[in-house]
PLY file of the C-alpha trace (Angstrom):
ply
format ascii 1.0
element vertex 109
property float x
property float y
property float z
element edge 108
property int vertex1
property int vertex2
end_header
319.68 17.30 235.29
316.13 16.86 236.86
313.68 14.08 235.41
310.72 15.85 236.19
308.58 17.37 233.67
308.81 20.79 233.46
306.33 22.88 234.64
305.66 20.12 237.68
308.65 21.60 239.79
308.45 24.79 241.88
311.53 25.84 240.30
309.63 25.90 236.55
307.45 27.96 238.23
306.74 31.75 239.11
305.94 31.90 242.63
304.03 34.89 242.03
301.25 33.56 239.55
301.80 29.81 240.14
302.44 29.54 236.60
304.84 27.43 235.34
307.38 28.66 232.88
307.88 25.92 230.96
305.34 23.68 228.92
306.26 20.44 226.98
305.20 20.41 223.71
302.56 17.90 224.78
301.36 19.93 227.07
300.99 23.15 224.44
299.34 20.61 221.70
296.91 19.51 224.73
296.08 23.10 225.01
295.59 23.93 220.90
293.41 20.25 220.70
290.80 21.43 223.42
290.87 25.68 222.00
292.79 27.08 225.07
295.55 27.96 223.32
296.13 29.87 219.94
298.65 30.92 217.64
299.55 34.34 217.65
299.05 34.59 213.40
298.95 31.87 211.64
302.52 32.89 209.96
303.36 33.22 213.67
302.53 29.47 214.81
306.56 29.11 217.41
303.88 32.21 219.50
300.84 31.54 221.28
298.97 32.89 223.77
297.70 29.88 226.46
296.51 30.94 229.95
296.64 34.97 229.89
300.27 34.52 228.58
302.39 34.60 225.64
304.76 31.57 225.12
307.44 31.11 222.76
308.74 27.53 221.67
312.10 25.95 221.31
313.34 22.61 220.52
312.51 21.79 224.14
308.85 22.65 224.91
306.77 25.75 225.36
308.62 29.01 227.53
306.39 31.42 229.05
307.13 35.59 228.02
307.65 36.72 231.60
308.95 40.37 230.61
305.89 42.43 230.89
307.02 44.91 228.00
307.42 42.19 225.58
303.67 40.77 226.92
301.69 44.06 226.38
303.67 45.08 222.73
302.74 41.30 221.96
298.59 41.94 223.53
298.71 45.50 221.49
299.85 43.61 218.28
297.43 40.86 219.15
294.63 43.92 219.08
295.57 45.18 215.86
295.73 41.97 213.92
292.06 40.57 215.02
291.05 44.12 214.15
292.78 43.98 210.62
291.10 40.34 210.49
287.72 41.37 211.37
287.72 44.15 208.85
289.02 41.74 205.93
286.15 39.61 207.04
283.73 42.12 206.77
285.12 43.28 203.46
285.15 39.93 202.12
281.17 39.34 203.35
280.71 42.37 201.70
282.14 41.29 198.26
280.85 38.59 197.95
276.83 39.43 198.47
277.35 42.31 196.03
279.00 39.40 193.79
275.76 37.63 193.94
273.59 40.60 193.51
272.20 39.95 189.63
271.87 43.68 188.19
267.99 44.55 187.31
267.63 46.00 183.70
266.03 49.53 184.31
261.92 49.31 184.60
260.42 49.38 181.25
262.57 47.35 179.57
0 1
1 2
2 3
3 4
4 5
5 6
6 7
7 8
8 9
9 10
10 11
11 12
12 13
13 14
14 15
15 16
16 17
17 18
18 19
19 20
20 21
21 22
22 23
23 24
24 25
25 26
26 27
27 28
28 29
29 30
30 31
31 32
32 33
33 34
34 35
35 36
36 37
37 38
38 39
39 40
40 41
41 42
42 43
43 44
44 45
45 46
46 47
47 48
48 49
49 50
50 51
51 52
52 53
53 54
54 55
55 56
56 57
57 58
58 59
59 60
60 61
61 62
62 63
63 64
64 65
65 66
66 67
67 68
68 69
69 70
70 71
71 72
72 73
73 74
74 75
75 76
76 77
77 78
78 79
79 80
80 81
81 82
82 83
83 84
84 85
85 86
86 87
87 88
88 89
89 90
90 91
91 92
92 93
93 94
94 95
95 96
96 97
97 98
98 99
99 100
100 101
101 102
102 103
103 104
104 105
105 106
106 107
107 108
């Protein structure tokens, strides 16, 4: 069993991206304290997405998605549920100022 910390090690890492593959959970609360990572819902919080990726936790830490399928249905998901959000925003805003809008008794009254 290796003592190093994972994500420090070339074999924790994609040799492709430079990546590593696996985060400790200090490492992935580092990331949500300073904004660079996020959860994927807030129902969602064991997904996030932290350096162009999507990682998944476990009892040990923080794994990278590596499958690329599972990455873009996760991105088009993503897409849809900031665009759900935004609209629910905007409906909200929209509420609520015609909430505060006091109805004017016709002229002449």
């Amino acid at each position: 069993m290796s003592s190093q910390v994972p994500g420090e090690n070339a074999d924790a890492s994609n040799s492709t991206t430079g990546m590593p593959l696996e985060l400790t959970h200090a490492q992935m609360n580092a990331a949500y304290d300073t904004g660079q990572a996020v959860p994927f819902a807030q129902a969602v919080p064991w997904l996030a997405r932290y350096h162009n990726a999507w990682w998944v936790v476990y009892e040990g830490g923080w794994l990278r998605v590596i499958d690329q399928q599972t990455a873009d249905s996760l991105d088009r998901r993503a897409a849809q549920m900031t665009g759900q959000d935004k609209k629910t925003a905007r409906d909200a805003s929209i509420r609520g100022a015609l909430s505060s809008v006091q109805p004017q008794p016709p002229a002449g009254e």
